[in-house]
N, C-alpha and C positions, 0 to 999 in steps of 0.2 A: 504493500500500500504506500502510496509517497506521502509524502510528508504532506498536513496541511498550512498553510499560513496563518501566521497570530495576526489577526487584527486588533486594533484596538480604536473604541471610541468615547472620546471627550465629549460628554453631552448631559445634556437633560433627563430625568424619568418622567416617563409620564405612566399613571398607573392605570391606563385604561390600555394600556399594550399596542398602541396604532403608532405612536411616536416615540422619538426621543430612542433612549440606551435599549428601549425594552423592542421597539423597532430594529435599529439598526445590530442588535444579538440575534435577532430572528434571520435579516439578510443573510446576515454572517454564516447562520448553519445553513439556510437553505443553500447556498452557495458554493457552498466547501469550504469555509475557511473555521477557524477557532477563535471565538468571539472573546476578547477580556474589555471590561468598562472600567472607567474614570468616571465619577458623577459629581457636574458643576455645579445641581440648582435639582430641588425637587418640588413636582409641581402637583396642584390639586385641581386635575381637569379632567375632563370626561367628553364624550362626541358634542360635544355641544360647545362646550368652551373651557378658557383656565379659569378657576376663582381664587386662584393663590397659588405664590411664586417662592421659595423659599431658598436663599442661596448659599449655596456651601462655603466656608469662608476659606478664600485664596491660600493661606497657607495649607489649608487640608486638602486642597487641590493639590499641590505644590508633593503634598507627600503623597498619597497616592502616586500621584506619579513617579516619582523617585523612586518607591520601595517597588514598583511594579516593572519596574527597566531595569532594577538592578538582578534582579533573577529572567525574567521573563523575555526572549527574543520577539521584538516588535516586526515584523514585516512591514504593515500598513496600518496606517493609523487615517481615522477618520474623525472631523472636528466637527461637532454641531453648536447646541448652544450653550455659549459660554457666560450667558447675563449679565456683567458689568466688567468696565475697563478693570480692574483688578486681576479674575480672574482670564480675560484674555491675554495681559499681563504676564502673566505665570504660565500660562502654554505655550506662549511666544518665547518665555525663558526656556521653559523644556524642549521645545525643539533645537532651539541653538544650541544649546549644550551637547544633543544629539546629532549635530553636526559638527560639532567642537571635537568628538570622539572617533575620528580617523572617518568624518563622513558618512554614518550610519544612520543618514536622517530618515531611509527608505520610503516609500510612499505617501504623501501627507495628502488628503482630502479635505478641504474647507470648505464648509457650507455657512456661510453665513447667517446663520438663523438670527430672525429679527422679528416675524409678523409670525403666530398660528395659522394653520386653515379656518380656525374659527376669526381673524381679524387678531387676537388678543395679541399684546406686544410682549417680547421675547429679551429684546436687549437694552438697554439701559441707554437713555439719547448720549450723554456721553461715553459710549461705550466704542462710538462708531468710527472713530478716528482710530481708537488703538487697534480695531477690527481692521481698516485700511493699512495698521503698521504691520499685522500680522499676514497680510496677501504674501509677500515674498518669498517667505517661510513656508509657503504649502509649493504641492507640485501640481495641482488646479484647484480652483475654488467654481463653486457651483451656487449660484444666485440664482433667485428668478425675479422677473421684471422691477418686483416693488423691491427688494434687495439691491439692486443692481442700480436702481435711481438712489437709492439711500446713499450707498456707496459714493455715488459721485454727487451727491447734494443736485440731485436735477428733475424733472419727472419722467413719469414711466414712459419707456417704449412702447409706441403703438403697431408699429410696422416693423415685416425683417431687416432693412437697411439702416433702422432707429437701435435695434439690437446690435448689427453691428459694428456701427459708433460707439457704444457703449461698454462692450465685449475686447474694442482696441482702447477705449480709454480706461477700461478696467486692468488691461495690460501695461499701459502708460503709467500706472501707478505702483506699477511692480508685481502684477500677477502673472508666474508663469503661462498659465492654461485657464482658460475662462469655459465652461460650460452652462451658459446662460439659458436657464429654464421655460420656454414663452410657450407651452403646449398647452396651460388656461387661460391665454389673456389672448392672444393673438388671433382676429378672424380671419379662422384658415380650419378646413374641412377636418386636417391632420391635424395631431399635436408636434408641434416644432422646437427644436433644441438647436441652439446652434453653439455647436463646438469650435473654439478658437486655439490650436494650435500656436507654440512657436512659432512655425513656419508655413502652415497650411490652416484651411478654414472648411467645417464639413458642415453639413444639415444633419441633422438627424430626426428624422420622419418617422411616426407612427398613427395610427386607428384612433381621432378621439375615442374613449369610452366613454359611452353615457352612463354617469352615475355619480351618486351623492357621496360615495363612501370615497373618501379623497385626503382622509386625514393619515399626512405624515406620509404625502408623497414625495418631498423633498429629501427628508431621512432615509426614507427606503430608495432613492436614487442613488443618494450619497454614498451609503455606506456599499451599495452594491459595488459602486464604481472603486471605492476602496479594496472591497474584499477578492473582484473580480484583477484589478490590476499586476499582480503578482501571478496571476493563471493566464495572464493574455499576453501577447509581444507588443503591444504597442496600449496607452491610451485612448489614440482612436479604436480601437477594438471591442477595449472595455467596456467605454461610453457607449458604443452600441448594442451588447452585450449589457449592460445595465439597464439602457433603455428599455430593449425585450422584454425582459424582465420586471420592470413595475407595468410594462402593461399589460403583460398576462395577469399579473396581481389584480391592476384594478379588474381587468374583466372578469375577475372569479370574484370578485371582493363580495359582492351581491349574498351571495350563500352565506356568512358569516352570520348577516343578524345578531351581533352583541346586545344591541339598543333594546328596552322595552317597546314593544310595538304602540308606535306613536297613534294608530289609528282602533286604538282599542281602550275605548275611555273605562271598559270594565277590568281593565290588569289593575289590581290590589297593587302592584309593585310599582307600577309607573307613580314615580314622585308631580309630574306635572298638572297640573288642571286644565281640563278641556275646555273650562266654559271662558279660561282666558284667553282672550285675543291677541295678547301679549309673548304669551308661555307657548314658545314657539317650540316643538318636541321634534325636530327634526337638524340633527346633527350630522356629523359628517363620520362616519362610521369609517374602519381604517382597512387596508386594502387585504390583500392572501396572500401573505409571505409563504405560507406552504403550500399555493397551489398548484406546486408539480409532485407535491409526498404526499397529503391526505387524501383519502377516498373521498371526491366526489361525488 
């Protein structure tokens, strides 16, 4: 049996399993790789949205990480969210040091995490410039539109050629590889990614899926592109290979049904009220990371 690769990811929990560390451990085994986590910030949210944010304070980051490299060989490591310049701070330490050590920075994936699927904000406003100091340090980062305007203090991309202005001046600030997300914002039949190489510039094309269940598809890109990069010869390979890959997820994601059935005002368990106009019960339920191992 060969060997699998250690990933690892800097991130978020979120305890309803669609995002964050408890996502990107899922990728990791669907994928082949051996999943270890670092956790930046623990969150109290569910398909619906976060109600509280809670964050791990920098030095306990700081260690975790240390005690976790100093036994543990890192392959690929994948970065999501890091909630406030501190601990971005402290990852951006641990990686230089990791290239301080004969170059062993191995695969770094940066997803800029800043906004939920539910809308709710993720990074701290001053957080965003130390997130800009930390571009260099990864070997691509993965935004999607509202990310990607953040990034550069501008507004969203409307169009593919508004992307890739955005994707060269996301380079312009020292990101190796840009893989710009625009497969929900962008009117276009397909979901579209555009991959910005070093030295070459790709599309990456897939199937809109239709459906609500969409939480914690930036993580499960992310970390795939992580876990898959050490199994592929190239980048562009992965990225595409990743992409595959969350979209068979979302199109199985349907089967899941985690949620209370939001159209059943007689479930005892459903916390929300029907006769509010308000209490909106339809969340964004999270995709099938095992939808090529479970029986369907």
């Amino acid at each position: 049996m060969t060997r699998p690769p250690v990933a690892l990811t800097i991130a978020g929990s979120d305890p309803s399993g669609g995002a964050g560390i408890q996502a990107d451990l899922k990728t990791f085994s669907a994928l082949g790789a051996y999943g270890t986590a670092v956790i930046t910030a623990l969150t109290a949210q569910n398909t619906r949205g976060v109600s509280g944010v809670h964050f791990v304070p920098a030095e306990f980051v700081a260690q975790q990480l240390q005690t976790l490299a100093a036994d543990v060989r890192l392959d690929t490591i994948k970065i999501g969210m890091l909630a406030n310049a501190e601990i971005v701070a402290t990852v951006g330490d641990f990686l230089r040091s990791r290239r301080n050590q004969g170059g062993q920075g191995g695969h770094v994936v940066l997803d800029p995490v800043m906004i939920a699927t539910s809308g709710d904000r993720l990074l701290d406003d001053d957080a965003v410039q130390a997130m800009r100091d930390l571009m260099p340090l990864a070997s691509v980062i993965t935004p999607n539109i509202a990310e990607a305007a953040a990034l550069l203090d501008t507004g969203p991309a409307a169009t593919l050629a508004e992307m890739r202005r955005q994707a060269t001046a996301l380079q312009d600030l020292g990101a190796r590889r840009v893989l710009l997300k625009g497969g929900h914002r962008l009117d276009d039949p397909d979901a579209v990614d555009l991959f910005l190489d070093i030295d070459s510039e790709s599309l990456l094309r897939a199937r809109r899926v239709d459906t609500r269940n969409t939480h914690g598809t930036g993580c499960t890109l992310s970390s795939a592109l992580a876990a898959l990069r050490p199994q592929r010869d190239s980048w562009l390979g992965a990225a595409r290979d990743a992409k595959s890959y969350l979209t068979a997820a979302l199109a199985a994601a349907d089967v899941l049904e985690i949620s209370h059935d939001p159209d059943d005002p007689d479930d005892p368990d459903d916390p929300d009220d029907p006769d509010d106009p308000d209490d909106h019960d339809h969340g964004h339920g999270p995709v099938h990371h095992f939808h090529a191992i479970w029986d369907r």
